[in-house]
C-alpha positions in Angstrom: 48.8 2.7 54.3 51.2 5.4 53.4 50.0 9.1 51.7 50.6 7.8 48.1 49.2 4.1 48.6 46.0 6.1 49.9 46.1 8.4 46.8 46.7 5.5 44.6 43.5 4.1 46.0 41.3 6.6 45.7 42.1 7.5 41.8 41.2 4.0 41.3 38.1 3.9 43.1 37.1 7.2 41.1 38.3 5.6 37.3 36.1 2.5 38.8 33.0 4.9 39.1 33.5 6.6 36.2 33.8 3.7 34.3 31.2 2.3 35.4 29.0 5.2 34.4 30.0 5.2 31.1 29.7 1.4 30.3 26.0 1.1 31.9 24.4 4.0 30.6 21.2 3.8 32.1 18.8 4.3 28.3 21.0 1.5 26.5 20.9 -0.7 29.7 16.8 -0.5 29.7 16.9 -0.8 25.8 18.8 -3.6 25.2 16.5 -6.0 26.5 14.0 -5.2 23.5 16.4 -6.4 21.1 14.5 -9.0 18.7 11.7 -8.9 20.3 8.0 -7.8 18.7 6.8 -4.6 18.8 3.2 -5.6 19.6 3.7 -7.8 22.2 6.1 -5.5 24.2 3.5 -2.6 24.1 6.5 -0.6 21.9 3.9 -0.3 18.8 1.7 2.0 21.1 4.5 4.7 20.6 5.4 3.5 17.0 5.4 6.3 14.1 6.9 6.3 10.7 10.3 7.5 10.5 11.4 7.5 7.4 9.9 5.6 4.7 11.0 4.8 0.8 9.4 4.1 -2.4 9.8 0.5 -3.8 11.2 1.0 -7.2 11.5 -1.5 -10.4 15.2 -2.4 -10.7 15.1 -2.1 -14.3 12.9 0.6 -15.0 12.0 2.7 -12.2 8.4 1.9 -12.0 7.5 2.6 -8.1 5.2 -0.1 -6.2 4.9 -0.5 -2.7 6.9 1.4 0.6 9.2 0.4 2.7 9.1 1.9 6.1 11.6 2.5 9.2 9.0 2.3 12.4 10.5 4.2 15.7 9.1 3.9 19.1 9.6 6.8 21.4 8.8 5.3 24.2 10.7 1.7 24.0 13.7 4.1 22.0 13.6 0.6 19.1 12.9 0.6 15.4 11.6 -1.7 13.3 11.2 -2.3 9.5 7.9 -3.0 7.9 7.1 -2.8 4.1 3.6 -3.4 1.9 4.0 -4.2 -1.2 0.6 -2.9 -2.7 0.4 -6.0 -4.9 -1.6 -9.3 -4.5 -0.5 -11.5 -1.5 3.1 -13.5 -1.8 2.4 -16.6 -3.6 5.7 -19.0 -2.4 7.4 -19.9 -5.7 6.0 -17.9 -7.8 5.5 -14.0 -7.7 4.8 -11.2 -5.5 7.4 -12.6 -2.0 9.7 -10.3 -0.4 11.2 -9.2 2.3 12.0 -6.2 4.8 15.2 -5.7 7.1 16.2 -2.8 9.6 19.8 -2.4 10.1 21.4 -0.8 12.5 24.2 1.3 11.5 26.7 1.2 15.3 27.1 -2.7 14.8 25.6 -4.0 11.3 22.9 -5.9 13.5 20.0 -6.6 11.5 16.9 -8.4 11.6 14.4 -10.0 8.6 10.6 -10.5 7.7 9.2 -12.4 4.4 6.0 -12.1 3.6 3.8 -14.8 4.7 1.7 -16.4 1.8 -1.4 -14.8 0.9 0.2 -10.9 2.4 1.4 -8.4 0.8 3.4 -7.1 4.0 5.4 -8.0 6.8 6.8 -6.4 10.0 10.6 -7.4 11.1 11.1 -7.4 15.0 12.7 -4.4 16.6 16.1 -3.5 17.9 17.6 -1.1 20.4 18.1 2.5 18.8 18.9 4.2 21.8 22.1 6.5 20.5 22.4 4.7 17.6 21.0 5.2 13.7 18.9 2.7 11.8 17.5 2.3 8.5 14.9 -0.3 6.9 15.1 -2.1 3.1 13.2 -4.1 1.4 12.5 -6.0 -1.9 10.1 -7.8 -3.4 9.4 -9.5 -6.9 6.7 -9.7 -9.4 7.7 -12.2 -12.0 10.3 -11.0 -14.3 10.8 -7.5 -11.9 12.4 -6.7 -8.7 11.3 -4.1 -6.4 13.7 -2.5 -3.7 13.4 0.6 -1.6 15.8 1.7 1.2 14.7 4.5 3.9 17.3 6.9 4.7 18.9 6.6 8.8 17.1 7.6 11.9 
């Protein structure tokens, strides 16, 4: 192999590693894997805090009931939405369902929870975060009125 065939060779093998570097970065590679999956059951909740978190407000008037909030765990690097409404449980086809959903900002991923009948809450599943920014939002309604509240990113 001649002097410039060789040099040619090794530049490649050197774009190869760098690549490589930069397309498995080691955080994203472990983090992915948590994507839609629950916080609980992964152990992630253990190193779950509140984030950010947001007032639910009346549409029409301003009235606040019930938070929304943007959950991160440290150690699992996800975030998850949950929200509590602070009214009676969800009664299906008739008042007081809603929802929460954390997006994530990078690649408009997002995920959903509806409050279950009889609750006044509900936790979404989590997604990666690792380098990225998230937010959570919900809504829920009470009648004639519609709640929403949307945390800032994290």
């Amino acid at each position: 192999m001649g002097t410039s065939m060789r040099r040619l060779a090794s530049l490649g093998g050197a774009a190869a590693v760098v690549g490589s570097s930069l397309l498995f970065d080691g955080a994203v590679a472990n983090a992915l894997p948590y994507d839609n999956t629950d916080p609980g059951a992964t152990g992630c909740s253990n190193t779950g805090r509140v984030v950010r978190s947001a007032t639910m407000r009346n549409r029409y008037n301003g009235d606040p009931q019930g938070t929304v909030y943007l959950m991160y765990s440290s150690g699992c690097r996800t975030v998850w939405a949950k929200m509590s409404t602070g009214a009676p449980g969800c009664v299906p086809g008739d008042d007081w369902c809603g929802s929460a959903t954390v997006h994530r900002n990078s690649d408009g991923y997002e995920l959903r929870c509806y409050t279950p009948s009889g609750r006044s809450s509900c936790s979404t599943r989590q997604l990666n975060d690792a380098n990225v920014t998230s937010f959570a939002e919900a809504e829920f309604d009470n009648g004639p009125w519609n709640y929403y509240g949307k945390t800032g990113s994290y």
